[in-house]
N, C-alpha and C positions, 0 to 999 in steps of 0.2 A: 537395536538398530534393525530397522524393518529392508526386504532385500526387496530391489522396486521389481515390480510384476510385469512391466512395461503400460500397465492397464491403466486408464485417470478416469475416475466416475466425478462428475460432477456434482460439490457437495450442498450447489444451489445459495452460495454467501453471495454477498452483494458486498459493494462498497461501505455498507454502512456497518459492514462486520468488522471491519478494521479498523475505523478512526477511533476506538479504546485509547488506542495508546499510538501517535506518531511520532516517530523519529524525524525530526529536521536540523537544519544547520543553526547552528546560533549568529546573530547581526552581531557579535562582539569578537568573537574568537574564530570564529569559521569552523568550528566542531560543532561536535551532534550534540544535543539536545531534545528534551521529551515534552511534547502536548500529552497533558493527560486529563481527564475530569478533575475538578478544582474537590478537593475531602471535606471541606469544610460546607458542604450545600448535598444533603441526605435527601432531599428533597426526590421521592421517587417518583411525584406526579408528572415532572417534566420528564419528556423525552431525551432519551439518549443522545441524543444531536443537540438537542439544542440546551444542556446543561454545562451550566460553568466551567471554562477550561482554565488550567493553569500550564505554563511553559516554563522549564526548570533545564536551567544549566549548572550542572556542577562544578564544571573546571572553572566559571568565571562567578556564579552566582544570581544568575539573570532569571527572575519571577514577574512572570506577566499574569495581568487574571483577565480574561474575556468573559463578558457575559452579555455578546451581544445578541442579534438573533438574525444575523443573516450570517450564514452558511454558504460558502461556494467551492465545494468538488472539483478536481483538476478531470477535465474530461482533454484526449486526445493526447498524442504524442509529439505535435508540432515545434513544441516549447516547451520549458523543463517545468516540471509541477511543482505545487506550492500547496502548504497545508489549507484546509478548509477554512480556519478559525483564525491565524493571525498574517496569513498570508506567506509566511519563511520557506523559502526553499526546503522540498524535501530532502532527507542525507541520502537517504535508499534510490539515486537516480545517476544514471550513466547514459551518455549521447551514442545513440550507432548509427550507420549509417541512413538506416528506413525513419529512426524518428528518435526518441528518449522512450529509454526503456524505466516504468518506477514503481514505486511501492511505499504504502505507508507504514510496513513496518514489516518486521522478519518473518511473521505467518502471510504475511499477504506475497512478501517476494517467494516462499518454499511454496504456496501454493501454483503462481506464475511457472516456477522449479517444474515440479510437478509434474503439468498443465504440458510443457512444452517440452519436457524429457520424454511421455510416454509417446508410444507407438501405436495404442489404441485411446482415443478419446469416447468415451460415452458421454455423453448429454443426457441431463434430469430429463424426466419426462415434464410438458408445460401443460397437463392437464391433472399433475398430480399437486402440484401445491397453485396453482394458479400464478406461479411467476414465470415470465417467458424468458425475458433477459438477465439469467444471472450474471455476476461478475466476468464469469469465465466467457460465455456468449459475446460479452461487449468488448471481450481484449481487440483491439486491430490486427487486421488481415495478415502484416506482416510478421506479428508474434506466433500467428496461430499455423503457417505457412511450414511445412517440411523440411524445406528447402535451406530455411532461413533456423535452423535448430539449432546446429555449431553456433550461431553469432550469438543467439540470442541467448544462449547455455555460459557464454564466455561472457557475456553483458553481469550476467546474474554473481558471476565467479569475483568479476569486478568490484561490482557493489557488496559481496561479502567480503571482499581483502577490504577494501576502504571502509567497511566497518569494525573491520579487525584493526587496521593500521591505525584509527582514531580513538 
């Protein structure tokens, strides 16, 4: 166990470092369930976004296969997010009061963790890899906001009980 330094470097992922693997709700049971790339398509030439997804519930047994090619990203926190690929609510999502706090999955909420624990934030430098907007850059105001730490540390504590509780 690493003891936090209060420091957050910014480690320059993007949204598109997490959709690996999404935890979402399943339409049968109301538990979690996993998007994940479909095993049976090795196929290295396509892109990481846009290869075959499969969606697997274990408690009920629910296998979905996508293999379309449109793609749609939950941008903003007005309304509760939904996976990219079949559209299901995310599990990793709680409402506060500034908007929905979410995540697509437990590395992307401990980086959120992270992000919003430490007391000094660094930013990548945007002349070093030529990306301006990492992940961490496009969080909204009220996540990134001092002020709003407690709520947003208690939002995060939420979403781990209710993945523990499930």
């Amino acid at each position: 166990m690493t003891l936090f330094s209060g420091r957050f470097r910014d480690p320059r992922s993007s949204a598109y470092d997490f959709i690996g693997s999404i935890i979402v709700r399943c339409p049968r049971r109301e538990k979690a369930a996993r998007v994940a790339p479909a095993p049976e398509n090795p196929d290295d030439r396509e892109l990481m976004l846009f290869r075959p997804r499969r969606v697997v519930c274990r408690g009920c047994g629910l296998s979905r296969v996508w293999s379309g090619r449109r793609v749609t990203l939950s941008h903003g926190t007005a309304q509760p997010a939904r996976d990219p690929y079949f559209g299901m609510p995310l599990w990793l999502q709680v409402e506060t009061r500034h908007g929905w706090l979410w995540a697509y999955n437990l590395e992307h909420l401990d980086l959120i963790r992270r992000f919003v624990q430490a007391s000094l934030r660094e930013r990548a430098p945007w002349y070093d890899t030529g990306q301006k907007m990492t992940l961490v850059a496009r969080l909204p105001v009220w996540i990134k906001r001092a002020k709003n730490r407690d709520e947003v540390l208690r939002a995060v504590s939420r979403i781990h009980a209710a993945l523990v509780a499930a």
